[in-house]
C-alpha positions in Angstrom: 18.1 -19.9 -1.4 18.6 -17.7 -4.1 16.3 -15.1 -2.9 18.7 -14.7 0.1 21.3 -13.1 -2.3 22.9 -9.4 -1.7 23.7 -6.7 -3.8 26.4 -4.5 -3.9 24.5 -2.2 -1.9 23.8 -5.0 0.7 20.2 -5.6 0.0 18.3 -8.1 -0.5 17.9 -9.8 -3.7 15.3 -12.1 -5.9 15.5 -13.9 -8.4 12.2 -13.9 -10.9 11.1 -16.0 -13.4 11.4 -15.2 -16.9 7.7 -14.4 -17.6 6.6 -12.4 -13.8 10.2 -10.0 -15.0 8.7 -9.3 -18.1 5.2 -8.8 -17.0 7.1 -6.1 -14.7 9.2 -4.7 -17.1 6.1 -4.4 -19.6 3.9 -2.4 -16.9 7.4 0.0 -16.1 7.7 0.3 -20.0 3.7 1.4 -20.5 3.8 3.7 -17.0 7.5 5.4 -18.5 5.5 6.3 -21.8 2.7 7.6 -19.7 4.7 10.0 -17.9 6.8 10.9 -21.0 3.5 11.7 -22.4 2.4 13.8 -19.8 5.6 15.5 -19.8 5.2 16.5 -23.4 1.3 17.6 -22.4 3.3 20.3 -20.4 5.6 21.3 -22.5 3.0 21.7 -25.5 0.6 23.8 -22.6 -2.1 20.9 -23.0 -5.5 22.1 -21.0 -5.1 21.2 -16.9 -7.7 18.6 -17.1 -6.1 16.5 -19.8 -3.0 16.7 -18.2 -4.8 15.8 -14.5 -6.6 12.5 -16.6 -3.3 11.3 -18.3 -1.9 11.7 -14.3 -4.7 9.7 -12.8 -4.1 6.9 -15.5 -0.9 6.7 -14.9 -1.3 6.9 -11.2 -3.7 3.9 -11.8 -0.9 2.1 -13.7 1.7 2.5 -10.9 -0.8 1.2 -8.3 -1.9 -1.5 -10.6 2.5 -2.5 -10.8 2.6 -2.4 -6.8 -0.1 -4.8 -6.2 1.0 -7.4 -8.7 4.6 -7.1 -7.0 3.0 -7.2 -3.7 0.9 -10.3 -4.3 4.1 -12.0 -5.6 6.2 -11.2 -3.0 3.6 -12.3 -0.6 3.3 -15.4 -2.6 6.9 -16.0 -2.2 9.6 -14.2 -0.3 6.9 -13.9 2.2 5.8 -17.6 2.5 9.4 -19.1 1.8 10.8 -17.2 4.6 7.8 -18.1 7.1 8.4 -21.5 6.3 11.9 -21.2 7.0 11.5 -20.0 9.9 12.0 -16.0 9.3 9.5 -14.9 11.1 11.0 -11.0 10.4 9.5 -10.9 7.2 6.1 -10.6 8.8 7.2 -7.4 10.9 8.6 -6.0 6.9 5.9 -6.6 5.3 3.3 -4.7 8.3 5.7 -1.9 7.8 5.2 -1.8 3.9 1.1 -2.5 3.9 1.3 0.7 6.5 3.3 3.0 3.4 0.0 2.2 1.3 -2.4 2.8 3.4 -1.1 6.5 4.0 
């Protein structure tokens, strides 16, 4: 399966399709011009609050990336493995939901 793949590193791996990559890769590109944004707020002294509302918006962005990466991988790393009998991936996936509910 190619989702069982390693990297160099010797984690996992998975291969996406063409069009959930490049709805990632969009979201990343719009949340990196957020913070570059916000980064220039500071160096130009915007006012606090601006700078707090350009945050939460990109703070909304970044949560909005991690569920749509969650929902996939539950959707499929999740469910192939169950059905292959990896049961483990239940055990990572608690650990993970327990990160975002901090």
């Amino acid at each position: 399966m190619a989702e069982d793949k390693q990297c160099c590193c010797g984690s996992k791996m998975k291969e996406r399709s063409d069009s959930e990559k490049k709805l990632l890769l969009n979201r990343l590109k719009r949340i990196e011009g957020q913070i570059r944004g916000i980064y220039g707020m500071v160096e130009n002294d915007a006012y606090c609050i601006d700078i707090l509302n350009q945050a939460l918006a990109a703070n909304a962005a970044l949560t909005a990336f991690d569920k749509a990466l969650l929902s996939n991988h539950i959707k499929t790393c999740v469910v192939d493995d169950i059905k292959n009998g990896d049961d483990e991936v239940v055990d990572e996936l608690i650990i993970t939901m327990q990160k975002f509910m901090k």
